[in-house]
Structures are given as structure tokens and as C-alpha cells.
ZAKEMAR-400140 format. One record per residue (C-alpha): x, y, z; residue in three letters; chain. Coordinates in steps of 0.1 Angstrom, whole numbers, plus 5000, padded with zeros to 4 digits. Layout:
% residues N
R     c1     c2     c3   residuo   cadena
R      X      Y      Z       ala        A
...
//
This chain:
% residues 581
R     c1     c2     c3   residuo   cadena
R   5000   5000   5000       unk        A
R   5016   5036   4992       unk        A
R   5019   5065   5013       unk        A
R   4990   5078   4990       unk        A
R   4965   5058   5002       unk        A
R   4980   5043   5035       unk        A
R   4950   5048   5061       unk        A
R   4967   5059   5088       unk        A
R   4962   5102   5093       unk        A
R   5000   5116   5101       unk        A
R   5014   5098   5072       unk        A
R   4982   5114   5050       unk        A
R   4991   5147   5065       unk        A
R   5029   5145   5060       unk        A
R   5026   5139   5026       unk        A
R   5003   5167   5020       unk        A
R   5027   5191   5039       unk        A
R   5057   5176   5017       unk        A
R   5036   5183   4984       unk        A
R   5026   5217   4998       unk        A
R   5064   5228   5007       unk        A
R   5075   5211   4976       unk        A
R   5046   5236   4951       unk        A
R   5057   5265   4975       unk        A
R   5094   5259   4983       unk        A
R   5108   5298   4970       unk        A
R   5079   5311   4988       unk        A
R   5086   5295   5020       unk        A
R   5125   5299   5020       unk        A
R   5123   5337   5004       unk        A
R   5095   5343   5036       unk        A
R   5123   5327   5061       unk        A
R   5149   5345   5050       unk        A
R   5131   5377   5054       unk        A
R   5120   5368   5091       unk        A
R   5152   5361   5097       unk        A
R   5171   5394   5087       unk        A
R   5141   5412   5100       unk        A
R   5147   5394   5135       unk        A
R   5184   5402   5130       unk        A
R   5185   5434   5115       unk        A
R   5157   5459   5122       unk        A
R   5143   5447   5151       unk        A
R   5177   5460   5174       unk        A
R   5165   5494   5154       unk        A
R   5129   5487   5172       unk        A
R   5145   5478   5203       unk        A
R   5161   5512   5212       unk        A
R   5131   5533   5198       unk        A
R   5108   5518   5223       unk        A
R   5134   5518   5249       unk        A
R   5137   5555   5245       unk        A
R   5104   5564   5259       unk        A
R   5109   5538   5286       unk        A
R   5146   5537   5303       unk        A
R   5151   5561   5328       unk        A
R   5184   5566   5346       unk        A
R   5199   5534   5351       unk        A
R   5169   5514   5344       unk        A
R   5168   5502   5313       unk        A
R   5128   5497   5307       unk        A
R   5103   5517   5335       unk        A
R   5071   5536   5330       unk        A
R   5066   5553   5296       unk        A
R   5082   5589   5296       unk        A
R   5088   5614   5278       unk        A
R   5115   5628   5297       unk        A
R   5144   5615   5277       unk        A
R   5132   5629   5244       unk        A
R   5125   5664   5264       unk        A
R   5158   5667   5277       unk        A
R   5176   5656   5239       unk        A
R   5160   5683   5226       unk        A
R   5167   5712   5251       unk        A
R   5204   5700   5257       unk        A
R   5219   5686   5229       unk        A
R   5215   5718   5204       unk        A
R   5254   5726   5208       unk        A
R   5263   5685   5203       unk        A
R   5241   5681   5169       unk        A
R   5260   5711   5153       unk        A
R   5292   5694   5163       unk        A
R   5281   5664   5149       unk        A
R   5269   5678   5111       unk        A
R   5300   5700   5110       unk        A
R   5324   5673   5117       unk        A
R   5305   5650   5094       unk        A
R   5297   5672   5064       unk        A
R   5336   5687   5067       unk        A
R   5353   5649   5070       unk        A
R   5331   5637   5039       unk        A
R   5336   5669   5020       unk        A
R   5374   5664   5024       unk        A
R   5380   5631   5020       unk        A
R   5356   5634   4985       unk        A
R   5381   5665   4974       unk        A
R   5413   5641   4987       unk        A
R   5399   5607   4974       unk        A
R   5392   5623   4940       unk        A
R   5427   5639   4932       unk        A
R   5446   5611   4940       unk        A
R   5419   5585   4924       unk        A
R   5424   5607   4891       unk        A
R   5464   5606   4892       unk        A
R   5464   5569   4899       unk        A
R   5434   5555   4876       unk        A
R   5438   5586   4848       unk        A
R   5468   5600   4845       unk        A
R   5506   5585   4833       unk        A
R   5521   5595   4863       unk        A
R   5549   5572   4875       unk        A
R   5545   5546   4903       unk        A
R   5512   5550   4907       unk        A
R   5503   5513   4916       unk        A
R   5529   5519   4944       unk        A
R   5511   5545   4956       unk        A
R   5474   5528   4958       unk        A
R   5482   5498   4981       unk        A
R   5505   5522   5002       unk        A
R   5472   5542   5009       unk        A
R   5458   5510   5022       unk        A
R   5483   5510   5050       unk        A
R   5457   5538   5065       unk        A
R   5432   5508   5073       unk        A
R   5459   5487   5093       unk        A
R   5471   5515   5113       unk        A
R   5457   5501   5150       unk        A
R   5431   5526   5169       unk        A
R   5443   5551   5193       unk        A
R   5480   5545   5185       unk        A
R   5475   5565   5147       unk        A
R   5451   5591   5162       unk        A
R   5480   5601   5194       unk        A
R   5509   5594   5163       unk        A
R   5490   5622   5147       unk        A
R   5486   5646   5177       unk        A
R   5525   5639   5180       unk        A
R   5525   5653   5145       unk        A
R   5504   5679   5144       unk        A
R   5503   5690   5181       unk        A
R   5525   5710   5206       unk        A
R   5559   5704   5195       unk        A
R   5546   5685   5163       unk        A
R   5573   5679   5141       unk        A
R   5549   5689   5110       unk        A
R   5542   5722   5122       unk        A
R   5579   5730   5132       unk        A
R   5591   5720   5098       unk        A
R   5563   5744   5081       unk        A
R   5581   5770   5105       unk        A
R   5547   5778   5128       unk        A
R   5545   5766   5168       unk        A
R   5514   5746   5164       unk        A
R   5483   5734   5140       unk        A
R   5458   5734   5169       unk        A
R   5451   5696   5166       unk        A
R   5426   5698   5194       unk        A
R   5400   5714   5172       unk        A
R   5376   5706   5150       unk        A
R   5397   5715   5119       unk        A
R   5422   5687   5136       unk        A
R   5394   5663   5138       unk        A
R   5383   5669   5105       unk        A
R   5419   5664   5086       unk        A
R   5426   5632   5108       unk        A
R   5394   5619   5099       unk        A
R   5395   5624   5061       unk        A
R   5422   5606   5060       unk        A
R   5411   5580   5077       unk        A
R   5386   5580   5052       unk        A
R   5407   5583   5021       unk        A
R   5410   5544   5014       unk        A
R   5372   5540   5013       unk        A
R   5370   5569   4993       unk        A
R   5394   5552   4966       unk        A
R   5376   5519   4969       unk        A
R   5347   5537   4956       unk        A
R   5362   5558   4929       unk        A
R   5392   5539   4910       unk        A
R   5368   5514   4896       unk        A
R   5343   5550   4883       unk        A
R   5375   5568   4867       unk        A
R   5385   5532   4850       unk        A
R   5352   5532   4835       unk        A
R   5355   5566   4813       unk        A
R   5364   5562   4779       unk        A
R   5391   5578   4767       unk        A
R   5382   5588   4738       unk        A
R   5360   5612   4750       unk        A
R   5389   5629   4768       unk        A
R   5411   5630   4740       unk        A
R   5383   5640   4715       unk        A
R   5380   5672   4736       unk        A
R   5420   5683   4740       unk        A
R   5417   5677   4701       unk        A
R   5391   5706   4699       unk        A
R   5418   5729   4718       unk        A
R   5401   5724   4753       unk        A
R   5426   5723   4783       unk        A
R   5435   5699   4808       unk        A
R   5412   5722   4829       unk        A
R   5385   5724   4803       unk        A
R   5381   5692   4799       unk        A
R   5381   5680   4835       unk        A
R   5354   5708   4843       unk        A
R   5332   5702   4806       unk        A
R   5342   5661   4802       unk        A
R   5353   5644   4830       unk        A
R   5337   5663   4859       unk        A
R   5301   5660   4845       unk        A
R   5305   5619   4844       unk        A
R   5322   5616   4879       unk        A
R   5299   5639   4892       unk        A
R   5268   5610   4904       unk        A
R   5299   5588   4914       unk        A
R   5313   5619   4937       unk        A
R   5286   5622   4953       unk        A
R   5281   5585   4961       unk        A
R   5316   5592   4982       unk        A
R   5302   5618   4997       unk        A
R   5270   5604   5013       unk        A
R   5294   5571   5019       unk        A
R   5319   5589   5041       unk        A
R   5293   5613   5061       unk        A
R   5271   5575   5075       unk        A
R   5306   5562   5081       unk        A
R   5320   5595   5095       unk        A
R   5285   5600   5116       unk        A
R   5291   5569   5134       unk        A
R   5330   5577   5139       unk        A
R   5343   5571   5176       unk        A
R   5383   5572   5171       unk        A
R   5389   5606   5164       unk        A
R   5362   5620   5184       unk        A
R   5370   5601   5213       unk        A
R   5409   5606   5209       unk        A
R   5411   5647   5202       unk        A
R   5375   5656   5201       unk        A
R   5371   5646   5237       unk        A
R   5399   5668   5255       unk        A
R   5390   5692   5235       unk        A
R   5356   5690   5248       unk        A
R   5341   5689   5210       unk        A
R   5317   5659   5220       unk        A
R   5297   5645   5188       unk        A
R   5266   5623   5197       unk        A
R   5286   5591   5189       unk        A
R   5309   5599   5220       unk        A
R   5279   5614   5242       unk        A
R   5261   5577   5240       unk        A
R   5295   5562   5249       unk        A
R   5290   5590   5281       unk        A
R   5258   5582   5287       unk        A
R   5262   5549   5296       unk        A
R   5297   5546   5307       unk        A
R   5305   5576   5325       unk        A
R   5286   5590   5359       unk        A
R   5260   5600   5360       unk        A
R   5248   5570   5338       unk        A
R   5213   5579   5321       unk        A
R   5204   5549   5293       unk        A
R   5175   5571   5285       unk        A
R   5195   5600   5272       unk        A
R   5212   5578   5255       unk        A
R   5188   5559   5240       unk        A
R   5171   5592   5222       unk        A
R   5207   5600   5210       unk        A
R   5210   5563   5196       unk        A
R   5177   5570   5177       unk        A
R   5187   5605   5164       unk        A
R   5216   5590   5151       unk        A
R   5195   5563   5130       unk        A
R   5169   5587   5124       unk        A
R   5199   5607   5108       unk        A
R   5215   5576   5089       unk        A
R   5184   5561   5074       unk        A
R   5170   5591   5050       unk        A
R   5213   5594   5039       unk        A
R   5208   5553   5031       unk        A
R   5182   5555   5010       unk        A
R   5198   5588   4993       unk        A
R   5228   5566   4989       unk        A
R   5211   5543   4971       unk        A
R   5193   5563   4951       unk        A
R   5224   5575   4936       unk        A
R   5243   5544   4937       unk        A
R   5216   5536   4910       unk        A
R   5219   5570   4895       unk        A
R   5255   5565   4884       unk        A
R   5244   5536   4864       unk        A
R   5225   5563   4842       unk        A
R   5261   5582   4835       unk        A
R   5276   5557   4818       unk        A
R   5298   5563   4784       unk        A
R   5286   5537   4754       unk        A
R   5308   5514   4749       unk        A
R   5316   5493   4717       unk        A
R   5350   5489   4695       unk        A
R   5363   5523   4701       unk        A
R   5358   5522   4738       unk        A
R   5395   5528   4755       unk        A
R   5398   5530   4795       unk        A
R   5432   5535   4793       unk        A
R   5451   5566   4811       unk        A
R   5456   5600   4796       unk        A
R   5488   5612   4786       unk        A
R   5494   5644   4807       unk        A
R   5532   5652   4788       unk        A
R   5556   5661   4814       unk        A
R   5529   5672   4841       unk        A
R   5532   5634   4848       unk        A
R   5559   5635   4866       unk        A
R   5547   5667   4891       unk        A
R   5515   5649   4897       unk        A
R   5537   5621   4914       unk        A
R   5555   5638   4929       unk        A
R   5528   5655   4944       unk        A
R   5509   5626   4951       unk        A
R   5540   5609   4966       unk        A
R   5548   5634   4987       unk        A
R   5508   5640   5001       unk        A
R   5514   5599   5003       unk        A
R   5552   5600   5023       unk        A
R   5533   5628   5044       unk        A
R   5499   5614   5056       unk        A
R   5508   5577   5054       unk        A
R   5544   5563   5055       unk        A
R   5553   5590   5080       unk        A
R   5528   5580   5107       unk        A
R   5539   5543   5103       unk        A
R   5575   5553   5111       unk        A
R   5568   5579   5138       unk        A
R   5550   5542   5154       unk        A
R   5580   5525   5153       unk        A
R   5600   5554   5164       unk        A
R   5580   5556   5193       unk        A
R   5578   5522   5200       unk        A
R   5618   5523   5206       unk        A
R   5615   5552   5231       unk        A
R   5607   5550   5269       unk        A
R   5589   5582   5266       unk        A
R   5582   5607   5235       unk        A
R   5613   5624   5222       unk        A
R   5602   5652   5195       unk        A
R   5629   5641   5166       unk        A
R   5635   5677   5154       unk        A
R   5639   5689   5191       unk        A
R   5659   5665   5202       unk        A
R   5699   5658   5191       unk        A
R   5705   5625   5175       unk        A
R   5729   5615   5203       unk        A
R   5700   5618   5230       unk        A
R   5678   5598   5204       unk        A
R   5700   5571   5202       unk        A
R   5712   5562   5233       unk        A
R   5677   5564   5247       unk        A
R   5665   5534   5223       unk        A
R   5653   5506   5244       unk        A
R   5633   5472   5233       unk        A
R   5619   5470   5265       unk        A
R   5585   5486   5248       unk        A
R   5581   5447   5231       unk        A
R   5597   5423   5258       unk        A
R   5566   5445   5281       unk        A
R   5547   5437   5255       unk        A
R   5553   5401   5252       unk        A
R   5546   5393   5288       unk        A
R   5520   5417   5293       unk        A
R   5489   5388   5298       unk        A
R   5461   5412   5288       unk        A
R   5474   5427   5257       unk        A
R   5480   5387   5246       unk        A
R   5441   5381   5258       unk        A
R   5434   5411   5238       unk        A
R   5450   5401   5207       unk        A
R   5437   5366   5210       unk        A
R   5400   5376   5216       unk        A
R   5399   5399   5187       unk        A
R   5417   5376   5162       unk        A
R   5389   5349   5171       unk        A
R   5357   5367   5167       unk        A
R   5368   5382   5135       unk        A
R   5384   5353   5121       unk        A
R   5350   5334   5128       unk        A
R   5329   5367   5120       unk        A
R   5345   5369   5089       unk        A
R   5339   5330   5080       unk        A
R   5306   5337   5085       unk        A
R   5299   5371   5068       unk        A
R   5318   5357   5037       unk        A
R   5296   5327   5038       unk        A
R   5264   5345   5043       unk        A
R   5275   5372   5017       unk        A
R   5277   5346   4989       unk        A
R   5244   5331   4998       unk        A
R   5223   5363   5000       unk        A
R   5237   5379   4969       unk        A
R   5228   5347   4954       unk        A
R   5194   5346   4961       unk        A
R   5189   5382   4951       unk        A
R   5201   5380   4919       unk        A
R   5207   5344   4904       unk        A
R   5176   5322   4923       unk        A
R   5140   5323   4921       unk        A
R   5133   5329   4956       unk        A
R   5106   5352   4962       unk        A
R   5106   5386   4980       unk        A
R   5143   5390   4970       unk        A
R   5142   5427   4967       unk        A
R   5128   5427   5003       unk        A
R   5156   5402   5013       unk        A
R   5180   5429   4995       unk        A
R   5169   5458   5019       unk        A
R   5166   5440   5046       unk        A
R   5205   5428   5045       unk        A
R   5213   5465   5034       unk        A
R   5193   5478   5062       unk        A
R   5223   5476   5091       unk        A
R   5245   5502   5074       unk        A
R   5218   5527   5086       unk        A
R   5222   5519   5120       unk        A
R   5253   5535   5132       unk        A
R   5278   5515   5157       unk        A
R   5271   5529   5187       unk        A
R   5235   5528   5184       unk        A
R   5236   5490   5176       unk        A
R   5261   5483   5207       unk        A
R   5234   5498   5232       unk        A
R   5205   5479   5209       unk        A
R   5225   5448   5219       unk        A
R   5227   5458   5255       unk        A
R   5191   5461   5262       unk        A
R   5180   5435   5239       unk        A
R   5203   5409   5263       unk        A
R   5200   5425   5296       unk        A
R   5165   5427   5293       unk        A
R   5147   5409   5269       unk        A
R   5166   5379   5258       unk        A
R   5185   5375   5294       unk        A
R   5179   5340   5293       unk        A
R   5207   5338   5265       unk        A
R   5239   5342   5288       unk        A
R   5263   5358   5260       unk        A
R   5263   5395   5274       unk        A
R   5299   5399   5290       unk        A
R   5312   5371   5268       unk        A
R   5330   5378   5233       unk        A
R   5300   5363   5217       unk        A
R   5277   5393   5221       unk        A
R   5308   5410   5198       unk        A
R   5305   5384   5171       unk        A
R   5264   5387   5173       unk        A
R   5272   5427   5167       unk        A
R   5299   5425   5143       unk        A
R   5279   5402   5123       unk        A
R   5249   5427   5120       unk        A
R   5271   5459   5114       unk        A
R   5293   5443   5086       unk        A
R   5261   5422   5066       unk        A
R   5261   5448   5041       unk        A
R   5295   5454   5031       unk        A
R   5299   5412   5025       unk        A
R   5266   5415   5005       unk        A
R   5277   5441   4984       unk        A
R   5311   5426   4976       unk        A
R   5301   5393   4969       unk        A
R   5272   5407   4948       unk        A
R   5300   5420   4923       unk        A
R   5313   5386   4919       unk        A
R   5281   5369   4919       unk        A
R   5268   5390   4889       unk        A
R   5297   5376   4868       unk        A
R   5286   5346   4870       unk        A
R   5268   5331   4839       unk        A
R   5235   5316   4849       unk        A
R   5241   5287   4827       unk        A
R   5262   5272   4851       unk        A
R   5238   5272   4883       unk        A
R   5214   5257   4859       unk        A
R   5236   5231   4848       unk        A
R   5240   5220   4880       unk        A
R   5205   5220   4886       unk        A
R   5199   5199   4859       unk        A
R   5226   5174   4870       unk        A
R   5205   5173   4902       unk        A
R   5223   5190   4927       unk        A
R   5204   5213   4957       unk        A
R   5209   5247   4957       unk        A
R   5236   5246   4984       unk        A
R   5253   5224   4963       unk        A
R   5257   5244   4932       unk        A
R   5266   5274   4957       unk        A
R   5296   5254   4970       unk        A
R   5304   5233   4939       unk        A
R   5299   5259   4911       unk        A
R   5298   5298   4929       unk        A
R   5328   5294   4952       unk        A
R   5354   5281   4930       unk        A
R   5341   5312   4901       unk        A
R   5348   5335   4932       unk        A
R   5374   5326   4952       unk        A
R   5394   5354   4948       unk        A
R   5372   5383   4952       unk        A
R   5355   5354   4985       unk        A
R   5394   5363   5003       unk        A
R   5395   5396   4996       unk        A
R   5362   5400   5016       unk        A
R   5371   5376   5040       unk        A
R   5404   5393   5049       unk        A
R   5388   5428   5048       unk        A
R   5363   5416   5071       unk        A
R   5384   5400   5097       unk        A
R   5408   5438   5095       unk        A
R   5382   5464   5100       unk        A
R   5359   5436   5131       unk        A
R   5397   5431   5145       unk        A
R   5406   5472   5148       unk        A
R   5369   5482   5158       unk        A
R   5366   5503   5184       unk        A
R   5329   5516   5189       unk        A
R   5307   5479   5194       unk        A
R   5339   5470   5217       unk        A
R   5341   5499   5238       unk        A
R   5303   5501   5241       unk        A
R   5298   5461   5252       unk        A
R   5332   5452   5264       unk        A
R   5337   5439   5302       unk        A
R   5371   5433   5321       unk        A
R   5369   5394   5313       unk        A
R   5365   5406   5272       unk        A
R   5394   5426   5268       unk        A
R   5396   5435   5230       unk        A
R   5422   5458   5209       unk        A
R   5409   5486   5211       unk        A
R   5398   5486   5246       unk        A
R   5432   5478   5262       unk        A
R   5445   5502   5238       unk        A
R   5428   5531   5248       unk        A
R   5432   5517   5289       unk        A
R   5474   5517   5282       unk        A
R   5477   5550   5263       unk        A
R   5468   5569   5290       unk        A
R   5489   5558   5308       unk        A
R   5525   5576   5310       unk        A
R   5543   5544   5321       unk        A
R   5533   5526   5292       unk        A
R   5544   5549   5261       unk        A
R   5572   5525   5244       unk        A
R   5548   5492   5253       unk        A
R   5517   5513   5235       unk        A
R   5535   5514   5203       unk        A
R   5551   5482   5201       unk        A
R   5522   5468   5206       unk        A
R   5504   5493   5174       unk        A
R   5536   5483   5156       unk        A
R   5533   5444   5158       unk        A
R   5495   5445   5148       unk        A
R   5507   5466   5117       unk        A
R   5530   5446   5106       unk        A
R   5506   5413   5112       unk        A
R   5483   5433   5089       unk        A
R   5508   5440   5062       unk        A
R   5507   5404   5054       unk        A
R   5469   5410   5051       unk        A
R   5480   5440   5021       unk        A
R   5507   5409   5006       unk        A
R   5476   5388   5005       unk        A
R   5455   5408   4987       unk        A
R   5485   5417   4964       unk        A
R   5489   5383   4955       unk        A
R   5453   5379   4944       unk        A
R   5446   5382   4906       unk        A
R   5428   5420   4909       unk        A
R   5424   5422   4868       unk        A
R   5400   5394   4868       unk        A
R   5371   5416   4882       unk        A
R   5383   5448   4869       unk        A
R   5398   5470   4896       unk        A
R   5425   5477   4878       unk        A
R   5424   5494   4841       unk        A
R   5459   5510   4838       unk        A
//
């Protein structure tokens, strides 16, 4: 007797839930997916706008109030003006940086110009709170870049200081964005117009400024959400010079006395509520630049322009705006790092330099327990985080734009959705949703809550990335595979992977650089059995007995991640088109 017909009820009903799943199967899995980043990603967004008419002081949910919104809006007038003049200035001048030096490298035949991309890079290796005191060093009291210019000081403890160490910060992400935009003009169109008798000038304001224009803008709105959610510099110059941006006063709010979660939940909402509308203006013009493309066909040439003999000034003056806000940082760590206590190089005589140079910065190092703890923890969660970014990257931007699976533009959204929520606003979502709600899952205080945070925060970037590999993939061969029988997983692994295993590691290694050097999510959730990077960091530096042990210690996770920048030099970047020179 088949299953068909067999008289007994559950194996009836099983069948008819098998044929039912079966008829419905991309409904079913589009619909979990969807409840499942919903769950993940917007409901921590839900969590601290309710808890913002409800915590009160230390309490983190009590009678409904509006007390916390009253007291954000008659006290934090003087913080929010910080905050959109630190922004818009950072994004402006990171845009205006990223977009000279993307022209000289991608459009120009200037010398040495693939030397000069990856040693931009070295900017996102540089550990936190070690580059941002290397650069009050520099630019300070004493600084050696404002003695050399022949002035006593640059004022680093302002908001001009805060802006110019943020942009460049910034300036790698703004050349991730733009190298691929200038690769993409055509030539032609450039060299049709210095034929007319245009200028250099001309045609960059008539030509080439009209087609970069949606693509600038993209850089801009980019760098303000990032730059809105910025701890490091804030934190490091902003704070003793009593500049506080609402990023730093949530930190304040719940780590410093008197603690008021309430507060700080309206500031965590003000700073969503601020990030969401730039989001979806982000992506409006991230489709937008699609519309300002050049046709291409036989005559289409990416290839640089000639510049004549101007070459050779724009790299020089690229190198030198290189030597000057990248290499010389990394050697004023190491110079450090050698000293028991800061020596200003042009103050003091090379004799005095020398025979103060101690090692004794590493051997503390080395047998300092916490630091090893520290380096430990954070090289665990974001070498499992990144595993599992990667993984789910490939997967989702499968889905959304190879599979059948319904509701995959809501699955899109929803996976884009955490870039809106800035860092410090998803740290104290995380807080209340396992101190209050979900306290019966014992991972608050534990390096877990981290990974549960780090995987929200960096679900977009992964998405986007593997979504440029994913679209290169000709759907013949997922269908193939299909054919042959295999599940979907299968063809994923079997088929997808392989295709994309170069662009896969360059995600994965990006991923585990930026969760291992965060400093927001850590400082906001970490506990004195979680020591991270970035925590202990920030503990030793202020600390005058620790100055050569600081260093060493920014020094050795530098040169750990310059085998990260080897690694991605050693993958085959011309195969998905970063590269046109």
C-alpha cells in the first residue's frame, strides 16, 4: 500500500505538507529569509526606539516617559552642530582628497602610481588610538609637521584637527569607491576634447567632471554615514578638546557617571533617524551612476591619459601628500615604540635619540597577559565573523540576483538595512535586547555578544562585495548544475565558490581587518573578562608608564596586517576589473 493511500492520518498529513512545501518551496524559504534578517537586523532598530520612551536613569525599561526625548532636545542643540559640522567637513574632504589622487592613479601617466594605491591602504591597518596620538604627535604642541612648516602649532585639538585626521582615515574608502568610476570613462571622449583645443582644465570641468559627478557624490554620502558613526577621532582629540559628537555622548551616557540609558537611548535613535533618509539617498544615487555611463563598443578605451611632462609633478605631488599622511605615521610608530617616553625628533639631538633606544616597549609587551588576551579575543571573533559574513554574503547575493526565491528585493533591503544603524546605536540595541529581553541567553559579558554585533554591522558590506562577483557569473552554470541534480547549496559550493574565490578572500580578509581594529561595538559592550584591541588600547595609552609598550604593541599588529595587504596583492585583481591602467 503507498503512502497515498495508507489509512493511517500523520502519514496522510505528511505527505500533503511535503507536496505543499514542495509547490511552495521559493515562497517559503524567500519568507524565512526575510524573518530572519528582519529578526536580526531591524528589530535591534525597534529595540532602542521603544526603549527611549521607557529607560530612565539606570533602568533600562520603567514607565513610559517622555522625559528622555525632552531633555535631547533642550540639551543637545550645541552637540548636533558638532556632529553635522564634523560630518559634512570629513566627507567633504575626504571626497576633494579621494578624488585627486583616484584621478592621478586610475587617469593619468604618472609614475608609480600602483605603488602609491596599496600604500594608501596602509591607513586601514594602522591600530586605533596609536594612529590618532601618532598624529597629535605630528600635528600637536611640539609636532614635528608644524615645526618644519616654520609655525609653533596646528591646533590639533579642534575641530579642523578632527576633520583632517578623519579624512584621512577615510581616504582608502573613498578610493575603493572611485578607482573602479574613473576606470570606467572612455578615453576617447577625453582626448576628442583636448583635440578641439580644450585644456587639461577644460576638459576636466566640461568632460570628466560632468561623468564623475553621480559617482562623487556616492563618496560623499558614503563617508558622512561612516564619519557620523566615527568614535576614534572624536573620542581621541574631540574629547579633550571638549568637541563631544553624539557618537561619543552615548559612549558617556552609559559609561561615564551620571549613567542615564534614556539619554542615551534618544541619542542612539537621532543618530539612525539621521543615517536612514542618507541610506536611501545613497542608494538612490548608487543607482543613478548607472544612468552616467559612456557607450561602449569597438572604440571604447579605459586606458590613462597622457598628461606630457605634468606626469611626473602629479607624482610627485601625490607621493609626497602619500610619504606625508601615510608612510610617515607608520615610522613615527615605530620610532615611538623604541623610546621610553616621546622624544620630539627635530627637538631633540641624534645622540640623546640614540642612546635612549630601548626594546623593552616589546619584551613588556610580550609578557603583558592582557594585551596577549586582547590580541587573542579579537583575532577569534573576526576570524569566525569573517567566515561567517563571507559565507552569508555569497548566499544572500545569490538569492537576490541568480535564484527564484521570492521577496528578493525585500531580502536585498533588509540585508542592506544595518549600514543605517550606526555603531554605537547597535552596541546599546544589543545591550538592552540581552540585559532585558533575551536575558535567558547568557552571551552578554562574553566575546560572543561582539560576534552577534559585528555580524549585523558588517552584513552589508559582504553583501555588496560578493554581489560583484556573483553578477559575473553566467546563469548557465547554476542551471547546469540543477539539471545534473544537485540542491541549491550544492551548486553554491560546487559551482559559485570556486568562480569567486578570489574576490571570496578579499572579503574575508577585509572583514576580519576592519571587526579586529573596531573600536565603537567594543568599547560600548566590552567587560574586564573581554578585553579587546581597542579597549586595552585606549586603557594603556593613558597611561604615562606605558608609552614604548603602546607602540610596540600598534607596531606588531601593523606589521601582522601588512601580510593581510601581501595577500591581497597576491590575488589576481584584473580578473574583476579593479585595475584598468
Amino acid at each position: 500500500m503507498s503512502n497515498e493511500s495508507s489509512p493511517n492520518p500523520l502519514v496522510r498529513g505528511w505527505n500533503r505538507v511535503q507536496r505543499r512545501y514542495s509547490a511552495n518551496r521559493n515562497r517559503w524559504l524567500g519568507a524565512a529569509l526575510v524573518v530572519g534578517l528582519f529578526l536580526l537586523n531591524v528589530v535591534p532598530f525597534v529595540v532602542i526606539v521603544l526603549s527611549s520612551f521607557r529607560a530612565n536613569g539606570t533602568n533600562l525599561w520603567a514607565d513610559l516617559t517622555l522625559r528622555n526625548w525632552r531633555l535631547f532636545v533642550t540639551n543637545s542643540g550645541p552637540v548636533i552642530v558638532n556632529t553635522f559640522v564634523f560630518t559634512v567637513g570629513a566627507a567633504t574632504l575626504t571626497t576633494f582628497l579621494a578624488g585627486c589622487v583616484a584621478w592621478v592613479i586610475a587617469r593619468t601617466n604618472a609614475p608609480l602610481r600602483r605603488v602609491y594605491y596599496f600604500s594608501i591602504f596602509l591607513v586601514f591597518f594602522y591600530p586605533p588610538v596609536v594612529i590618532e596620538t601618532v598624529w597629535i604627535r605630528l600635528l600637536g604642541d611640539n609636532g614635528l609637521y608644524p615645526a618644519l612648516l616654520g609655525f609653533e602649532t596646528f591646533h590639533i585639538y579642534s575641530m579642523v584637527g578632527m576633520i583632517v585626521v578623519q579624512s584621512i582615515r577615510m581616504l582608502p574608502i573613498g578610493m575603493i569607491l572611485l578607482i573602479p568610476l574613473f576606470g570606467s570613462i572612455d578615453r576617447t571622449l577625453e582626448d576628442a576634447s583636448r583635440l578641439s583645443g580644450a585644456g587639461l582644465l577644460q576638459t576636466l570641468r566640461y568632460v570628466t567632471g560632468p561623468l564623475l559627478l553621480p559617482g562623487l557624490s556616492v563618496v560623499f554620502v558614503f563617508t558622512f554615514l561612516i564619519t557620523l558613526e566615527s568614535f576614534r577621532v572624536p573620542l581621541i582629540i574631540g574629547l579633550p578638546a571638549e568637541i563631544p559628537v553624539l557618537a561619543i555622548k552615548v559612549y558617556q551616557s552609559t559609561n561615564v557617571p551620571p549613567i542615564d540609558y534614556g539619554v542615551a537611548m534618544v541619542q542612539a535613535v537621532f543618530l539612525v533617524g539621521v543615517a536612514i533618509p542618507l541610506l536611501y539617498l545613497y542608494k538612490r544615487m548608487l543607482g543613478k551612476t548607472n544612468q552616467y555611463v559612456t557607450v561602449s563598443g569597438e572604440g571604447f578605451v579605459a586606458d590613462s591619459v597622457d598628461v606630457g611632462r605634468w606626469r611626473y609633478v602629479y607624482s610627485a605631488l601625490t607621493g609626497l601628500f602619500i610619504f606625508v599622511t601615510v608612510i610617515v605615521p607608520g615610522l613615527f610608530m615605530v620610532y615611538n615604540s623604541l623610546l621610553p617616553y616621546y622624544m620630539p625628533p627635530h627637538v631633540m639631538s641624534a645622540e640623546q635619540i640614540i642612546s635612549s633606544i630601548t626594546f623593552e616597549g616589546y619584551t613588556a609587551m610580550i609578557g603583558d597577559a592582557e594585551l596577549i588576551d586582547a590580541a587573542a579575543n579579537s583575532f577569534l571573533v573576526a576570524f569566525i565573523a569573517a567566515f561567517l559574513l563571507t559565507g552569508t554574503g555569497i548566499v544572500i547575493a545569490w538569492v537576490v540576483n541568480k535564484s527564484s526565491i521570492e521577496y528578493r528585493k525585500v531580502i536585498d533591503y533588509l540585508a542592506f538595512f544595518p549600514i543605517g544603524i550606526p555603531a554605537v546605536s547597535l552596541a546599546l540595541a544589543m545591550m538592552v535586547m540581552y540585559l532585558k529581553f533575551l536575558d535567558f541567553v547568557p552571551i552578554y559579558g562574553t566575546i560572543a555578544i561582539f560576534l552577534v554585533a559585528f555580524y549585523i554591522k558588517y552584513i552589508p558590506s559582504n553583501v555588496r562585495t560578493m554581489e560583484t562577483a556573483v553578477l559575473q557569473v553566467d546563469t548557465s552554470l547554476l542551471e547546469a548544475g540543477a539539471v545534473s541534480g544537485a540542491s541549491t547549496i550544492r551548486s553554491i559550493y560546487s559551482l559559485l565558490v570556486p568562480v569567486i574565490f578570489d574576490l571570496t578572500r578579499i572579503s574575508w580578509i577585509l572583514s576580519f581587518s576592519f571587526i579586529a581594529m573596531e573600536m565603537p561595538i567594543v568599547m560600548m559592550l566590552r567587560s574586564p573578562d573581554t578585553p579587546m584591541i581597542s579597549s586595552v588600547l585606549y586603557r594603556i595609552s593613558n597611561q604615562a608608564t606605558t608609552h614604548a609598550e603602546t607602540y610596540a604593541f600598534g607596531v606588531s599588529i601593523t606589521l601582522l596586517f601588512i601580510v593581510v595587504v601581501l595577500l591581497l596583492h597576491a590575488t589576481k585583481y584584473k580578473r574583476f576589473n579593479l585595475f584598468r591602467w
